[in-house]
ROVO-984868 format. One record per residue (C-alpha): residue in one letter; x, y, z. Coordinates in steps of 0.02 Angstrom, whole numbers, padded with zeros to 5 digits, always signed. Each point is the difference from the previous one (the first is absolute). Layout:
REM residues N
AXYZ ...
END
This chain:
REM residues 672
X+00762+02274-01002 X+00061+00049-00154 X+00084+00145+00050 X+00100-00104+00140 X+00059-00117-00127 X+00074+00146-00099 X+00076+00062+00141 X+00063-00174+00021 X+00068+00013-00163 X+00105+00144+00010 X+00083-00071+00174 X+00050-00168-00081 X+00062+00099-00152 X+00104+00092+00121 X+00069-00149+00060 X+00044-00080-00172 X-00031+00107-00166 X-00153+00000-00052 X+00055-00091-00159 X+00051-00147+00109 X-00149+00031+00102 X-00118-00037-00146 X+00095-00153-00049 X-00012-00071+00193 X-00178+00069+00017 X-00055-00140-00142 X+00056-00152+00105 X-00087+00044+00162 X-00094-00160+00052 X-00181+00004-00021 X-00084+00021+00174 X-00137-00106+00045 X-00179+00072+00079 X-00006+00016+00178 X-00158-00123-00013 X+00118-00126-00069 X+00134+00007+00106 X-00114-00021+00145 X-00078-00126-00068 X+00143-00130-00070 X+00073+00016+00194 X+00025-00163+00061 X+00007-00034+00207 X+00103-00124+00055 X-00142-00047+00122 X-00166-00056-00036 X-00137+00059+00124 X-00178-00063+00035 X-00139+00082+00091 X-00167-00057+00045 X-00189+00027-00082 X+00005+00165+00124 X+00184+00051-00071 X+00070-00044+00165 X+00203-00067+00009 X-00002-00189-00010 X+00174-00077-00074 X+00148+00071-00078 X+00111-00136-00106 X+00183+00062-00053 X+00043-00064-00177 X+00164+00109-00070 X+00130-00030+00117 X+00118+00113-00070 X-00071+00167+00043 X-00144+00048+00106 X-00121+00099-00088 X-00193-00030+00095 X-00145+00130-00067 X+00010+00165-00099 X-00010+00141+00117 X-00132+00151-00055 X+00035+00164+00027 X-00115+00024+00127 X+00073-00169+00104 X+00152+00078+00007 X+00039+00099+00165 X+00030+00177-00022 X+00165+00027+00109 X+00080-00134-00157 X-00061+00114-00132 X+00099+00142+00116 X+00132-00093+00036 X+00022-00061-00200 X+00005+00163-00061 X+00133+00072+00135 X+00109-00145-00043 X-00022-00015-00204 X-00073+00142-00071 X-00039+00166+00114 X-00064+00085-00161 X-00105-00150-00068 X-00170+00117-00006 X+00074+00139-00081 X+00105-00063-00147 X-00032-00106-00140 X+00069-00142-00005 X+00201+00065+00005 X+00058+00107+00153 X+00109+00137-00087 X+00071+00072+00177 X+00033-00183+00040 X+00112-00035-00153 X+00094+00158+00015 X+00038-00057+00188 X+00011-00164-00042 X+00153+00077-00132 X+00087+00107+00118 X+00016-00124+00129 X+00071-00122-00114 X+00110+00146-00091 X+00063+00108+00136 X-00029-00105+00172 X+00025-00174-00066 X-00136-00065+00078 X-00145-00104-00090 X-00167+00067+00013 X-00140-00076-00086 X-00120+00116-00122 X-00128-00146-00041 X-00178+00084+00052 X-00111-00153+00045 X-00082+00013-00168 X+00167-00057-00078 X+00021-00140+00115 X-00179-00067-00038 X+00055+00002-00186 X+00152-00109+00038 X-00107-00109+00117 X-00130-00028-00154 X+00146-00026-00107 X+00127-00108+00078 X+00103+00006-00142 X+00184+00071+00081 X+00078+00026-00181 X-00143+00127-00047 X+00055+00099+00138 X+00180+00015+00002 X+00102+00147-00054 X-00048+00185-00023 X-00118-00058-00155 X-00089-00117+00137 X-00037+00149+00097 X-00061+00085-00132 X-00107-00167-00050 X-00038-00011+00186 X-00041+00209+00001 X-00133-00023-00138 X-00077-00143+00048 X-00032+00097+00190 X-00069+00145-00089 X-00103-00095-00119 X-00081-00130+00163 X-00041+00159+00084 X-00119+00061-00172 X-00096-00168+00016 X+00010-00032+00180 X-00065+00081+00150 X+00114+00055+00159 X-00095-00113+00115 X+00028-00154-00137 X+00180+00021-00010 X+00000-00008+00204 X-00079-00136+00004 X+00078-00099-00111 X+00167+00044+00049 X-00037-00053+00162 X-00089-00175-00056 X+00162-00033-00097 X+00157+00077+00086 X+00114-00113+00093 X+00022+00022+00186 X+00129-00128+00082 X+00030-00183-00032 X-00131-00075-00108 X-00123+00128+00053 X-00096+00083-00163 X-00131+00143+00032 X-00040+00068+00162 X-00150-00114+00056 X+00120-00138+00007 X+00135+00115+00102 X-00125+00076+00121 X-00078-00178+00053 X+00176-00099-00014 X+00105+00136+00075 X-00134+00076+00116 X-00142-00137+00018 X-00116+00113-00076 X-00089+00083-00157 X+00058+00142-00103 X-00143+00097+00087 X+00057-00003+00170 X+00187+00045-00047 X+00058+00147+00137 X+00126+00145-00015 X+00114-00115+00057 X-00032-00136-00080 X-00031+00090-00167 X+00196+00081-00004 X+00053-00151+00049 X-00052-00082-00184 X+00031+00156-00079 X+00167+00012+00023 X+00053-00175-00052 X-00068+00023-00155 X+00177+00070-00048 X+00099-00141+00061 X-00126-00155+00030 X+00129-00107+00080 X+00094+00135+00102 X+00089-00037+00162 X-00106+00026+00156 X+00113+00163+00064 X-00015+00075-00176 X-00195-00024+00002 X+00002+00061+00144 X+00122+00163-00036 X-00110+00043-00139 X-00186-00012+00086 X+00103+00116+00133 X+00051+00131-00130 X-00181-00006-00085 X-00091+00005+00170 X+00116+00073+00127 X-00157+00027+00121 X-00045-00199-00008 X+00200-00064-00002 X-00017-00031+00207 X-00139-00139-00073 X+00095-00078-00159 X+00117-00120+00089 X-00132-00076+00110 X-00130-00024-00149 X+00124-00070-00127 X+00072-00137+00154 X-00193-00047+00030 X-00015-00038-00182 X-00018-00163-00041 X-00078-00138-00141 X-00176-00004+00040 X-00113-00146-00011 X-00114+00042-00138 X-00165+00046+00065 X+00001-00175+00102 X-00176+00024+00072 X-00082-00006-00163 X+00079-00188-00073 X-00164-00059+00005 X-00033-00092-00182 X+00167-00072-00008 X-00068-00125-00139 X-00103+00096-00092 X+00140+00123-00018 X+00089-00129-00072 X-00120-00064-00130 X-00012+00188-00062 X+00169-00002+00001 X+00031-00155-00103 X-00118+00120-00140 X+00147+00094+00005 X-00124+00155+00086 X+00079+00133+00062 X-00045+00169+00117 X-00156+00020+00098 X-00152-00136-00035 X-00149+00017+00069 X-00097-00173+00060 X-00156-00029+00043 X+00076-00088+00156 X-00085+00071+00194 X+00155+00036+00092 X-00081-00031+00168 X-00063-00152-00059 X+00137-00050-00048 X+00084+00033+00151 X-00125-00094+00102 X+00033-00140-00097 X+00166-00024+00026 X-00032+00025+00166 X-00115-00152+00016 X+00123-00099-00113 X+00146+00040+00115 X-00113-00052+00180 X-00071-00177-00109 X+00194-00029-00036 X+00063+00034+00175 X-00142-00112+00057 X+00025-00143-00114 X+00211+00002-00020 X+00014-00154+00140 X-00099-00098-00156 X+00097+00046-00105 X-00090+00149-00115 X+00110+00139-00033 X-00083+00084-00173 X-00159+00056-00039 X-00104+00119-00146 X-00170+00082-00011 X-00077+00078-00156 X-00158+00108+00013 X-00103+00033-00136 X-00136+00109-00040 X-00122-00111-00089 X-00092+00136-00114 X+00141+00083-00061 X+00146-00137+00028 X+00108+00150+00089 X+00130-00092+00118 X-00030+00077+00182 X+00148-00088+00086 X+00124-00090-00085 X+00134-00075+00132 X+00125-00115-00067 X+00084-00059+00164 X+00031-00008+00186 X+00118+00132-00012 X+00148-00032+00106 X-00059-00164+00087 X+00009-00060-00172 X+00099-00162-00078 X+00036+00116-00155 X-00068+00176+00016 X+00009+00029-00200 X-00087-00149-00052 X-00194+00061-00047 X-00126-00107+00079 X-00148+00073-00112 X+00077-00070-00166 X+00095-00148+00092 X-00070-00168-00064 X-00064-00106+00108 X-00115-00169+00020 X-00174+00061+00010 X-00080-00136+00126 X-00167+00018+00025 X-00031+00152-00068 X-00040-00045-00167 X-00155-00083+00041 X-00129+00152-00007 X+00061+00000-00207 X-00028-00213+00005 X-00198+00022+00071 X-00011+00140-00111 X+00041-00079-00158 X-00110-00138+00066 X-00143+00108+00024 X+00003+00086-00150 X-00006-00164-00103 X-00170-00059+00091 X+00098-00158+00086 X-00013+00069+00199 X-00088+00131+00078 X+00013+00074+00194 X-00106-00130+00051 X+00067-00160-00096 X+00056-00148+00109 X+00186-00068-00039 X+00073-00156+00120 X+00141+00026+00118 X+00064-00152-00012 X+00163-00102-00016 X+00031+00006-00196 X+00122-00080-00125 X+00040+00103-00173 X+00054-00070-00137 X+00091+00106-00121 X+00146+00010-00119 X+00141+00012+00108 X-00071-00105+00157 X-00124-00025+00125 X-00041+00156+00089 X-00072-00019+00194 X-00061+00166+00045 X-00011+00035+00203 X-00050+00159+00112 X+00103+00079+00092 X-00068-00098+00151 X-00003-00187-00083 X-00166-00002+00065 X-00161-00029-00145 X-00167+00078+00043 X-00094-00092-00117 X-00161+00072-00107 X+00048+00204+00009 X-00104+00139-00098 X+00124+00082-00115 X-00020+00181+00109 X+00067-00119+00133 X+00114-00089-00098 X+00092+00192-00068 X-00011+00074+00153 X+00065-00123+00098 X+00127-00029-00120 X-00015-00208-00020 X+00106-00056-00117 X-00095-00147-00066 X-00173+00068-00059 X+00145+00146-00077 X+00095-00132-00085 X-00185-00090-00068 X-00058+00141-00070 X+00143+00010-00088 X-00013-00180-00079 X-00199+00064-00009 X+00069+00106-00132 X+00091-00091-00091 X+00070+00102-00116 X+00131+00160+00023 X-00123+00129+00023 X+00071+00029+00177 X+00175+00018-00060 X-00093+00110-00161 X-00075+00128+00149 X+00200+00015+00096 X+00049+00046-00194 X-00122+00116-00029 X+00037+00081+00189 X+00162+00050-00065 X+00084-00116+00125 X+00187+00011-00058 X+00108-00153-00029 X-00110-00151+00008 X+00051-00151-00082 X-00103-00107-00126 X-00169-00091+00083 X+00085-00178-00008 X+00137+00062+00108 X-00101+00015+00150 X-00148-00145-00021 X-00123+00012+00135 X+00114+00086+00121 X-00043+00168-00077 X-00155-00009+00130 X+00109+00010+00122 X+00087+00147-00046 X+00173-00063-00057 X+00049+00116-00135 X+00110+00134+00048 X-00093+00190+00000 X+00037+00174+00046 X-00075+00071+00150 X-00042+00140-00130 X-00089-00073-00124 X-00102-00120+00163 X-00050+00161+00044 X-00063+00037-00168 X-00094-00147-00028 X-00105+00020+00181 X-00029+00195-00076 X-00068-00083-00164 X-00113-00094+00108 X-00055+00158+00111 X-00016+00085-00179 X-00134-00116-00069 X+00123-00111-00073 X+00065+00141-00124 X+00214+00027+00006 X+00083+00155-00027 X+00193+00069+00045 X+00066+00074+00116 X+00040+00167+00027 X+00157+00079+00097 X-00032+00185-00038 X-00166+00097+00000 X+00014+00048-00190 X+00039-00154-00064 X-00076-00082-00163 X-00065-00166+00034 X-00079-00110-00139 X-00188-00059+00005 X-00057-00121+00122 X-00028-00179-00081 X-00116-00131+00061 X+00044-00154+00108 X-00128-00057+00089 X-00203+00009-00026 X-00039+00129+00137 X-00126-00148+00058 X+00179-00123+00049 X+00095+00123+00064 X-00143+00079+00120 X-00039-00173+00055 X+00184-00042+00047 X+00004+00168+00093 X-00162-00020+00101 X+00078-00175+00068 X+00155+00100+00038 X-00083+00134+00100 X-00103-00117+00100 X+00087-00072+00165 X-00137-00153+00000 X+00104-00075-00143 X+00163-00003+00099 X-00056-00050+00158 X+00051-00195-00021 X+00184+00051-00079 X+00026+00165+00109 X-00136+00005+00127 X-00119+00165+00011 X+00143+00106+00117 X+00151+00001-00134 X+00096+00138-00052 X-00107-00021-00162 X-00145+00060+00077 X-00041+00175-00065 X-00182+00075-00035 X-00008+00067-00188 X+00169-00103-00046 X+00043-00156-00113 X+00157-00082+00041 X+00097-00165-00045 X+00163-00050+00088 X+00111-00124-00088 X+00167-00110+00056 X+00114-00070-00114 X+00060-00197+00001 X+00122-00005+00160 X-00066+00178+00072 X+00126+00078-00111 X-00140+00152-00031 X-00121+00063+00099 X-00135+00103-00094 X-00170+00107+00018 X-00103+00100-00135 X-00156+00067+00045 X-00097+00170-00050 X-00135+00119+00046 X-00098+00093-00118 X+00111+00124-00033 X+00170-00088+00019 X+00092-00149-00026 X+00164-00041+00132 X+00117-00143-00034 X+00139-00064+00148 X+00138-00113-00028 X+00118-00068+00132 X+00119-00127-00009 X+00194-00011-00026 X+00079+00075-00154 X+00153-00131+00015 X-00145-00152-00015 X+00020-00053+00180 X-00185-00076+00065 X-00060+00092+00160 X-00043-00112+00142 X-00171-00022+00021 X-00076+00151-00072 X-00177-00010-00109 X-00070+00143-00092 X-00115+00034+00126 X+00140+00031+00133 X+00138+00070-00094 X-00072+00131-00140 X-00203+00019+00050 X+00067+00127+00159 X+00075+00127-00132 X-00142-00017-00111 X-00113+00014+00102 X+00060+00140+00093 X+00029+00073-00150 X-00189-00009-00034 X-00051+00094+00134 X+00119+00138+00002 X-00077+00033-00184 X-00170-00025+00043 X+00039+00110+00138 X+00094+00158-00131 X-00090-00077-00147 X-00169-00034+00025 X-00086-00127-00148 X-00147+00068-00067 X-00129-00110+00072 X-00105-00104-00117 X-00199+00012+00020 X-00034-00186+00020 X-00135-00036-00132 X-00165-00038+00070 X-00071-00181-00094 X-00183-00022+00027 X-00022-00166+00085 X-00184-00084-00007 X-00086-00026+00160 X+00009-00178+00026 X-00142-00109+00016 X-00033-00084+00164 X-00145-00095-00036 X+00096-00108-00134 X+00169-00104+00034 X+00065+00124+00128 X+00188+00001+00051 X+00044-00153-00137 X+00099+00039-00151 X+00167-00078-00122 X+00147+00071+00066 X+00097-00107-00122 X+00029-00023-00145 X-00051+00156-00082 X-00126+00004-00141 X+00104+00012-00174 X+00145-00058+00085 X+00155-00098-00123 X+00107-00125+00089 X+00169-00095-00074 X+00036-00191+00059 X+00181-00009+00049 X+00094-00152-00096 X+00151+00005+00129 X-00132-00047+00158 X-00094-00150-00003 X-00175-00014-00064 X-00050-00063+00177 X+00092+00144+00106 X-00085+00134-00092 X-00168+00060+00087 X-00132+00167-00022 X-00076+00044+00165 X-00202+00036-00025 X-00025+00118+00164 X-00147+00072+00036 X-00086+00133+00135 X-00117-00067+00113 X-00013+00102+00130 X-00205-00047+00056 X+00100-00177+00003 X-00143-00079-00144 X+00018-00151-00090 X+00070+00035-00150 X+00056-00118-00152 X+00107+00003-00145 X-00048-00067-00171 X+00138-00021-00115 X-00027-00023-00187 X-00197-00041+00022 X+00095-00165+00116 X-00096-00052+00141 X+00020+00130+00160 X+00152+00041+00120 X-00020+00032+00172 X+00086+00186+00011 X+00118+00017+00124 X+00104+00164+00058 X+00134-00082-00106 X-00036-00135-00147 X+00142-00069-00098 X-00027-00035-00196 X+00103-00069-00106 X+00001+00090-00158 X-00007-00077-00171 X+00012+00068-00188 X-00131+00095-00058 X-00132+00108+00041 X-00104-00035+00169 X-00170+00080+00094 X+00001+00028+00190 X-00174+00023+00069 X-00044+00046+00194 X-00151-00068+00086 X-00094+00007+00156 X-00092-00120-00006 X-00106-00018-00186 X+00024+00185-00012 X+00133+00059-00108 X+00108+00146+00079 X+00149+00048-00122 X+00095-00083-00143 X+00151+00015-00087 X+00096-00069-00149 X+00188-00034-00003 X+00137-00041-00137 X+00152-00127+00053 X+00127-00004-00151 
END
């Protein structure tokens, strides 16, 4: 290398002295490292690919020059390098980074013919690309400047480097920079499939980027005489293509990455033919549903170990109200599906368990801003309901007592600590929160069912495999939060809101559907062991859809959704744990036992109901059909019927079972 740059020397003394060559020589621009240069390239798309690296979106951001992805060496076709070096610089390989025979042609076709002819080897045009800088270059001193800095590039860089960045950063016609962006806007495809003809084609604009059609042509004629039959036809067939079109397939994930002001090729941790199916479904539930009128819809999936988003689909796509609007971070009212976080938080404080008893009844509640009279969906009461019944039936009374049963904000405490963004201050909603009236994002639902199928521990999410993600935090006691999941995954529970054939039903699967106040949202989160899937569908403009419940409008796409990832996705099934159960004991009190209340069990009077309207059942089993008695607080006995009534009082008070003078269970029970 040295040696070439002292032969360098002497030529650009030749051309100006070398006393004027030493003075030029020390304001030669510095020259970055090829490493650099490759690096601080910015493309004027951004491009994501799947888990498994496949294509899945491509997002323009510059729209004043096309750029898309750095093209290696080796992803460049071989007839461009050919036809590059034909055009530019025939000697490229065997000089340094000044063409000697060039310039001297160069200077008697300018001298004796009158006819400009370029001496710039390709090394000397990358120099002026890296330094855009005109002034630098002007004059006989800014081909000296320009002279140096070629020979110097070619000590530091490699012949394949220079290449390849002068092709990554030449300009080719219009607002076309680098050759990936000509060979798939110009030609519909990559550098790497470029042909002969194709290839002299781009080489030749290179010269004149803008040229006239007959001059392009002319010149791709005098390069390739063989091939000029071919020219007219290829350059008329040329047209703008559409970017790629078949792989637009995370159009709002692009754009969140986007709005991080990311650039170039991302890789997610997205399944491109899950997400494709998805869309799929969300485009036939659409279709189906557009005569009541639904017209948008989302799904997030979630892996629930390591919180990497499977399928993130923001829209309908084109049967869409507004196509750009992201339904995953779109707030919305949350309906019903904040009730597996209420019985949670009510679990976890020792006020209701699984099997607790809470009244469906007509109810008045009295709170700051009003009375509050809390229906179902059907305006039909169901009376005394076990809470499993209660939350998986989705009855809005028993949600809205335990709510008063807690009497504190707790439940609003538990939505705060879920990371649920934008909720207002606990007095702002009252008792209504039961019901699911602050506004959510289907993204951070999702999250909160995965904190549930998690044990009740949160952490974030993540959108590329190597992403940092903090520690987990604690929610929920894993106790609550596997409790609320078992009533979730078992169809019994839903039968009186959904009855046992619903699009809820699904073997290893929790699910909740929700429907906001005038049917504005439709909503259903559910998981499996190993992943959590959340579908919205609704309007974007606010519009209510006609007669559409969750169980009608999103359960389809979630639960098809299920299946195709049990199906590619298998969870790792659980060993059930085996609990020793005693043999029972024929001989004494067969087939009678309490049923309710449970032993241990705290209960809350309600000051908005009337002393007299609030009741406990006492049920028992009696399936041998004995005569069995009650004896409450040592009082004289009860005949025990399937269903007793009690009216509860202050304090602390003993059940005790009998058939007959022989005692057969007792419990103890705490009203507040």
């Amino acid at each position: 290398m040295r040696k070439k740059l002292i032969w360098g020397l002497a030529v650009a003394g030749v051309l100006g002295g070398v006393a004027g060559v030493a003075i030029i020589a020390s304001s030669v621009p510095s020259l970055p490292a090829y490493d650099s240069v490759k690096k601080s390239y910015v493309s004027s798309d951004l491009f994501l690919v799947d888990r498994n690296g496949k294509p899945l979106h491509q997002w323009r951001q510059d729209l004043k020059e096309r750029t898309l992805l750095w093209a290696d060496h080796k992803d460049i076709a071989p007839a461009m390098i050919t036809a590059l070096l034909k055009s530019e610089d025939k000697n490229f390989f065997h000089h340094w980074g000044v063409d000697p025979l060039a310039m001297a042609a160069s200077v008697y076709q300018r001298s004796v013919k009158d006819s400009p002819r370029g001496a710039s080897t390709i090394t000397m045009q990358l120099v002026k690309l890296l330094h855009p800088n005109k002034k630098t270059w002007q004059g006989l001193s800014g081909k000296i400047r320009q002279s140096f800095a070629a020979m110097m590039l070619e000590s530091q860089w490699s012949k394949e480097q220079i290449l390849e960045s002068y092709l990554n950063l030449v300009s080719f016609r219009g607002e076309l920079r680098g050759v990936n962006a000509a060979s798939w806007m110009m030609f519909g495809k990559s550098a790497a499939d470029l042909s002969r003809v194709d290839a002299t084609l781009l080489s030749v604009l290179i010269r004149s980027p803008n040229s006239e059609t007959a001059q392009w042509e002319k010149r791709a004629c005098w390069q390739e005489p063989d091939l000029c039959a071919t020219f007219k036809d290829s350059i008329s067939r040329i047209q703008p293509q559409k970017m790629i079109s078949q792989n637009q397939q995370a159009l709002h994930l692009a754009q969140r990455f986007s709005k991080e002001g990311r650039r170039g090729q991302i890789q997610t941790t997205l399944d491109r033919d899950l997400q494709s199916y998805i869309q799929e479904q969300i485009t036939s539930q659409i279709r189906r549903l557009q005569a009541q009128n639904v017209n948008d819809a989302a799904v997030i999936v979630i892996e629930n170990r390591t919180g990497e988003v499977f399928a993130y689909v923001g829209g309908s796509g084109d049967l869409s109200s507004a196509p750009y609007v992201d339904g995953v971070q779109s707030l919305r009212q949350a309906g019903s599906t904040l009730k597996p976080f209420l019985y949670a938080t009510a679990f976890e404080k020792k006020l209701l368990n699984p099997e607790s008893w809470l009244e469906d009844s007509a109810v008045d509640i009295v709170f700051d801003r009003g009375v509050y009279k809390p229906q179902n969906h059907d305006r039909q009461f169901y009376g005394w309901v076990m809470v499993k019944t209660a939350l998986g039936s989705s009855l809005n009374v028993p949600a809205v007592k335990a709510f008063k049963l807690l009497n504190d904000e707790s439940f609003w405490g538990k939505l705060k600590a879920l990371n649920f963004r934008n909720l207002e201050e606990p007095e702002h909603y009252g008792p209504a929160l039961a019901l699911g009236v602050a506004d959510v994002t289907l993204e951070d639902l999702a999250q909160g069912y995965r904190t549930l199928a998690q044990d009740g521990f949160l952490s974030s999410l993540k959108f590329e495999p190597h992403q940092e993600t903090a520690e987990a935090t604690e929610v929920f006691e894993a106790a609550s939060a596997r409790e609320v999941k078992e009533i979730l995954s078992d169809n019994q529970n839903r039968a009186l809101g959904f009855g046992l054939d619903s699009a809820l039903a699904l073997p290893g699967a929790a699910v909740k559907t929700g429907t906001s106040k005038d049917m504005r949202d439709n909503w259903c989160v559910g998981m499996n062991d190993r992943f959590t899937v959340g579908v919205w569908v609704g309007n974007f403009s606010g519009e209510p859809m006609w007669n559409v419940m969750g169980v009608s409008g999103a359960a389809p796409i979630w639960k098809r959704t299920m299946i195709w990832l049990q199906d590619h996705y298998p969870s790792e099934a659980r060993m059930a744990e085996v609990v020793p159960v005693k043999e029972s004991q024929p001989e004494a009190y067969p087939g009678a036992r309490i049923l309710y209340p449970q032993d241990g069990m705290v209960l809350a009077l309600d000051p908005a109901i009337p002393a007299g309207n609030q009741k406990m059942p006492l049920l028992v089993e009696n399936s041998l059909k004995k005569d069995l008695y009650w004896k409450i607080n040592e009082d004289k006995k009860i005949k025990a019927t399937e269903s007793y009534l009690w009216s509860p009082s202050l304090g602390r008070h003993h059940f005790v079972l009998y058939e007959g003078d022989s005692k057969v269970a007792e419990v103890s029970v705490l009203v507040k």
